[in-house]
SEVEXMAR-265784 format. One record per residue: residue number from 1; residue in three letters; x negated, y, z negated of N, C-alpha, C in turn. Coordinates in steps of 0.02 Angstrom, whole numbers, m for minus. Example, Ala and Ser with C-alpha at 12.3 -4.5 7.8 and 13.67 -1.06 7.14 Angstrom:
<sites>
> 1 | Ala | m660 | m284 | m390 | m615 | m225 | m390 | m660 | m165 | m390
> 2 | Ser | m642 | m112 | m354 | m684 | m53 | m357 | m645 | 2 | m394
</sites>
This chain:
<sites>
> 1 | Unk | 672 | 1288 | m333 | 663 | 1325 | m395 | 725 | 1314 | m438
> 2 | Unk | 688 | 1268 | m476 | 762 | 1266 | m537 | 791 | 1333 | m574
> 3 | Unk | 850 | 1329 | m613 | 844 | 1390 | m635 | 901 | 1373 | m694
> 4 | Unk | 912 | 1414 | m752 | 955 | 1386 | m800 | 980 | 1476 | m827
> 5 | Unk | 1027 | 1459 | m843 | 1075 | 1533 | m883 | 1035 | 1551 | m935
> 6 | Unk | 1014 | 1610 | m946 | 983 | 1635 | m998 | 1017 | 1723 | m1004
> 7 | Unk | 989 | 1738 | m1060 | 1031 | 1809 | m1082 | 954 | 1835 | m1140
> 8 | Unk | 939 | 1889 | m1112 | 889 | 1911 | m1150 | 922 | 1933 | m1219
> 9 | Unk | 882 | 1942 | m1263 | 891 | 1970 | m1319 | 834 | 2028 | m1342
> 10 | Unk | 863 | 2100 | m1373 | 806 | 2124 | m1384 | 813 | 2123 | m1462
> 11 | Unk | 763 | 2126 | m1501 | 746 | 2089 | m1538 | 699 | 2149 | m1583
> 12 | Unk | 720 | 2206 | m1624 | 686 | 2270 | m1637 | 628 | 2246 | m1699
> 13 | Unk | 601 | 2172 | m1720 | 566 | 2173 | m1752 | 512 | 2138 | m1715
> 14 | Unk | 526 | 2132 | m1670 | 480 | 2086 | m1640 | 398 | 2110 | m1610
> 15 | Unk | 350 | 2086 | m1601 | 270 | 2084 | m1616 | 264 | 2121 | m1543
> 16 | Unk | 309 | 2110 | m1483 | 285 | 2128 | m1420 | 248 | 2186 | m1413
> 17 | Unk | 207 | 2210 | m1383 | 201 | 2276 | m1358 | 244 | 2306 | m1327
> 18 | Unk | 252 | 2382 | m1302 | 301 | 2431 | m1280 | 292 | 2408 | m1187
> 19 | Unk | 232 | 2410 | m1189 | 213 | 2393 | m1100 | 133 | 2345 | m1123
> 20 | Unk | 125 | 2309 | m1054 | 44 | 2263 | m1053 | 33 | 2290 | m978
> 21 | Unk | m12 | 2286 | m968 | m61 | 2295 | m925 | m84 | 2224 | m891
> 22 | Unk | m93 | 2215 | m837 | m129 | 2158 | m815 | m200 | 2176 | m792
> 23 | Unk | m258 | 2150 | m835 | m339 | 2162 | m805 | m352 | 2114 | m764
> 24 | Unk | m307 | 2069 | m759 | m360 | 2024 | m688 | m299 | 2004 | m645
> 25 | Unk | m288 | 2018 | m576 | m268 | 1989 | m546 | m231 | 1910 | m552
> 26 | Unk | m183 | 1901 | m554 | m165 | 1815 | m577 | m121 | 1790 | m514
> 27 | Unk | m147 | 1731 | m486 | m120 | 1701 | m431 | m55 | 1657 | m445
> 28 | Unk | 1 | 1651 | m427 | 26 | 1597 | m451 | 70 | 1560 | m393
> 29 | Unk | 56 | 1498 | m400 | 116 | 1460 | m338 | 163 | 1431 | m368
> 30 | Unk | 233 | 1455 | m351 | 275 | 1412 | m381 | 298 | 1339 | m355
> 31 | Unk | 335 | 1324 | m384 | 364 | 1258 | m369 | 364 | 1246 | m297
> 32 | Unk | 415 | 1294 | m276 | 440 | 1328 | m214 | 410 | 1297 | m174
> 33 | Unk | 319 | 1314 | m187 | 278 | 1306 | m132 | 264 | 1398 | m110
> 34 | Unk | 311 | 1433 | m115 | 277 | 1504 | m114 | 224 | 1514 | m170
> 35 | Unk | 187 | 1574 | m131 | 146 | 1605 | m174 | 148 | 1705 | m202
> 36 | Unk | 133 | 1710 | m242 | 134 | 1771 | m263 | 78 | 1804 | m321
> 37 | Unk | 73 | 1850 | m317 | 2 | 1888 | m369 | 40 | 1936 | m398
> 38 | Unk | 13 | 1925 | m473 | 19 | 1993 | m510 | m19 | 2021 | m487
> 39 | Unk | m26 | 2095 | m494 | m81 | 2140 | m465 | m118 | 2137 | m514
> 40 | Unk | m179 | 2180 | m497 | m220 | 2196 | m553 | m204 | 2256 | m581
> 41 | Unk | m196 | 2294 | m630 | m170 | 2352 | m648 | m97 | 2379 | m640
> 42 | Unk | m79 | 2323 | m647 | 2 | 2337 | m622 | 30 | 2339 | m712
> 43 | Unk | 83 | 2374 | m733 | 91 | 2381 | m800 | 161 | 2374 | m797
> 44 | Unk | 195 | 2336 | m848 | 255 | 2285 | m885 | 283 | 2311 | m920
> 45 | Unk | 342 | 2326 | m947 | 384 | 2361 | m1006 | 418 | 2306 | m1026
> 46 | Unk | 419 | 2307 | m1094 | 458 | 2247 | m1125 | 521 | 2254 | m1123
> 47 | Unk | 563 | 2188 | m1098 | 635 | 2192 | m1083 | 672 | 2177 | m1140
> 48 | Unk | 627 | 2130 | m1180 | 688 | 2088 | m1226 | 648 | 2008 | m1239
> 49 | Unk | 688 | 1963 | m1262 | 663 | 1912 | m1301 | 696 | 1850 | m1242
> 50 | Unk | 658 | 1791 | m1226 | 703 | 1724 | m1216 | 685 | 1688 | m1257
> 51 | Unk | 718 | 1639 | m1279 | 672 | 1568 | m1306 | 611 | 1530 | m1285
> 52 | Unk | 604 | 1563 | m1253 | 537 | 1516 | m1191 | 489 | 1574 | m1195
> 53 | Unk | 494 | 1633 | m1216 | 461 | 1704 | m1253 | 460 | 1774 | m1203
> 54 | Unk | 422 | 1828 | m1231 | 440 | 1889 | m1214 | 460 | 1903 | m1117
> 55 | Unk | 481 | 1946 | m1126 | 505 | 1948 | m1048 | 475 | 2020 | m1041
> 56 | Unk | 453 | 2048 | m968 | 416 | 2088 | m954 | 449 | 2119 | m893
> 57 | Unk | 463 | 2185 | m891 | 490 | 2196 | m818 | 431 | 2258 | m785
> 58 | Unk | 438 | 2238 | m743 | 392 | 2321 | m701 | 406 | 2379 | m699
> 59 | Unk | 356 | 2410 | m700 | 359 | 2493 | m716 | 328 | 2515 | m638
> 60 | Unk | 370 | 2536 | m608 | 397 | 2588 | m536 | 386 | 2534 | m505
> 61 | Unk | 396 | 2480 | m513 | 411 | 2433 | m431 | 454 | 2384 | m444
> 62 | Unk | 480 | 2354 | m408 | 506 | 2295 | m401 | 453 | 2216 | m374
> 63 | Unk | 476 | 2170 | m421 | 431 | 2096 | m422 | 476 | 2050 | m407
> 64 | Unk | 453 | 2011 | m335 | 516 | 1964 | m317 | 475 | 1908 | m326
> 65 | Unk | 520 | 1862 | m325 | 487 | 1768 | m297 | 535 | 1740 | m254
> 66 | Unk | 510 | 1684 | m210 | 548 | 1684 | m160 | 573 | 1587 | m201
> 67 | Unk | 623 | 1581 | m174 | 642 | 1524 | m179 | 692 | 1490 | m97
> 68 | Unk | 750 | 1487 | m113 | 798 | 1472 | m47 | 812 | 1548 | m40
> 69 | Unk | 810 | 1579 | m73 | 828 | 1654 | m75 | 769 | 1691 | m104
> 70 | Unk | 743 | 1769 | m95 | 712 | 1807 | m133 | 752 | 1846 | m183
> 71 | Unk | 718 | 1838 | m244 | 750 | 1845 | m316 | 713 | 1901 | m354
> 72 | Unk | 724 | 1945 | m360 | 723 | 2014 | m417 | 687 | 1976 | m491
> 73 | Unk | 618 | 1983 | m487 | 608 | 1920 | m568 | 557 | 1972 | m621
> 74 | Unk | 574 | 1970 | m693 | 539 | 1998 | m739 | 487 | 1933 | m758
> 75 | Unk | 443 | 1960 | m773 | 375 | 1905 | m812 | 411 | 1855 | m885
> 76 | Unk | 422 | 1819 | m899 | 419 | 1788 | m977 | 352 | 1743 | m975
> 77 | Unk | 321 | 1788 | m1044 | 264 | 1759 | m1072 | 252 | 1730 | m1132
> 78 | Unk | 214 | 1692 | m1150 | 212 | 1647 | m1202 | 131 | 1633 | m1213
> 79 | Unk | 129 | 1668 | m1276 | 69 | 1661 | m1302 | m6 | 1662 | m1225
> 80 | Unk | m2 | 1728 | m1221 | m37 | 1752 | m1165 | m30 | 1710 | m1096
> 81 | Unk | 16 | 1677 | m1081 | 29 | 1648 | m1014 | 104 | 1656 | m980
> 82 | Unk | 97 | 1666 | m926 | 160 | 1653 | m880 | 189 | 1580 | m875
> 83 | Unk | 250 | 1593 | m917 | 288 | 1512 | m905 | 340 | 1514 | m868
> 84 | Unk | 363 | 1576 | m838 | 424 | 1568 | m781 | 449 | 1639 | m776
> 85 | Unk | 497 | 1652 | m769 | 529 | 1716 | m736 | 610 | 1708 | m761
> 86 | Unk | 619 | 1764 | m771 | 672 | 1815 | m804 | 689 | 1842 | m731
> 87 | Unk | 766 | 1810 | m706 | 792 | 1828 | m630 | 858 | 1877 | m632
> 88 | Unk | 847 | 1941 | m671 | 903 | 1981 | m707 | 980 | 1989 | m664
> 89 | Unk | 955 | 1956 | m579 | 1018 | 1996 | m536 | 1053 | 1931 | m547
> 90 | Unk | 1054 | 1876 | m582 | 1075 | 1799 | m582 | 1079 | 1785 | m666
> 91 | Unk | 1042 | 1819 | m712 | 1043 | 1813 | m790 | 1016 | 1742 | m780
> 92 | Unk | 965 | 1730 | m753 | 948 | 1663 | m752 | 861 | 1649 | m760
> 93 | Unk | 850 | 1601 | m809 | 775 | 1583 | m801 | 744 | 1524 | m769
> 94 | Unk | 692 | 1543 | m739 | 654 | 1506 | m712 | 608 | 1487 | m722
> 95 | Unk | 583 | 1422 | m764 | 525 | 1400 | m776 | 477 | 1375 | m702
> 96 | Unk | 408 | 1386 | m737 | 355 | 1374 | m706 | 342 | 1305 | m731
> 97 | Unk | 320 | 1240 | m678 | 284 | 1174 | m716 | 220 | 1195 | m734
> 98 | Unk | 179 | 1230 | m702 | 123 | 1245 | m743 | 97 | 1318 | m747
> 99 | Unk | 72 | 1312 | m833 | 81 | 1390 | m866 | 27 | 1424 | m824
> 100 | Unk | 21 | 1514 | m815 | m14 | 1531 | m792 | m50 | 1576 | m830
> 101 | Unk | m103 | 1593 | m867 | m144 | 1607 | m915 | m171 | 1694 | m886
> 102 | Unk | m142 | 1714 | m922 | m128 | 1806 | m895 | m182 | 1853 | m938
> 103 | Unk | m240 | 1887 | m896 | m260 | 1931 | m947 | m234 | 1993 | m947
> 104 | Unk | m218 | 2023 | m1009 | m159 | 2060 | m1008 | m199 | 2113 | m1097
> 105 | Unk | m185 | 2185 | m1081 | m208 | 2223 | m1139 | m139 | 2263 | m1128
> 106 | Unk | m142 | 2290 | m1204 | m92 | 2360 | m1229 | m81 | 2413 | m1189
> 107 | Unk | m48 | 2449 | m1171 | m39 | 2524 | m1153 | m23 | 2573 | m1183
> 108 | Unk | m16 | 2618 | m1198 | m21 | 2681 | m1250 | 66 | 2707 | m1207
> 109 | Unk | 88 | 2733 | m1267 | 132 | 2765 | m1245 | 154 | 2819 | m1226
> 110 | Unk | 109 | 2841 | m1162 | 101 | 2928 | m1171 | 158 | 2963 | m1127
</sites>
């Protein structure tokens, strides 16, 4: 798992939603060769901005991926897909080679 220095930015004009929701289950294998699932109904709070686009962290759990090590990772999405991971305990990103196409709705802020 490659990985490169990144530094979120939050970004107070920006289009994100407050939190997303995931409606379908999404499988993804990384590079690695590990595998891991978003849940279904599992819900995201927006962290901040990368260049590679919004970053997503979890609301009451923790989301790892495993590489040579297991890594603490927020979602970065791009135009409704997973393109890699936001690894906050390293300030480091991790792209995905192939995007993973997320169905994902709004949450209310109650």
């Amino acid at each position: 798992m490659e990985t490169a220095p990144a530094k979120i930015a939050l970004v107070t004009s920006t289009q994100a939603p407050a939190q997303i929701r995931v409606l379908k289950k999404a499988h993804i294998t990384l590079d690695t060769g590990y595998e891991r699932d978003i849940a279904l109904d599992s819900i995201w709070r927006y962290a901040g901005d990368l260049p590679q686009g919004q970053v997503f962290r979890p609301v009451k759990s923790v989301f790892t991926i495993e590489g040579l090590q297991v890594h603490e990772a927020y979602l970065v999405i791009s135009e409704a897909a997973l393109v890699g991971f936001y690894l906050p305990g390293e300030s480091n990103y991790s792209a995905l080679s192939h995007h993973v196409a997320l169905t994902i709705g709004n949450v209310s802020n109650d």
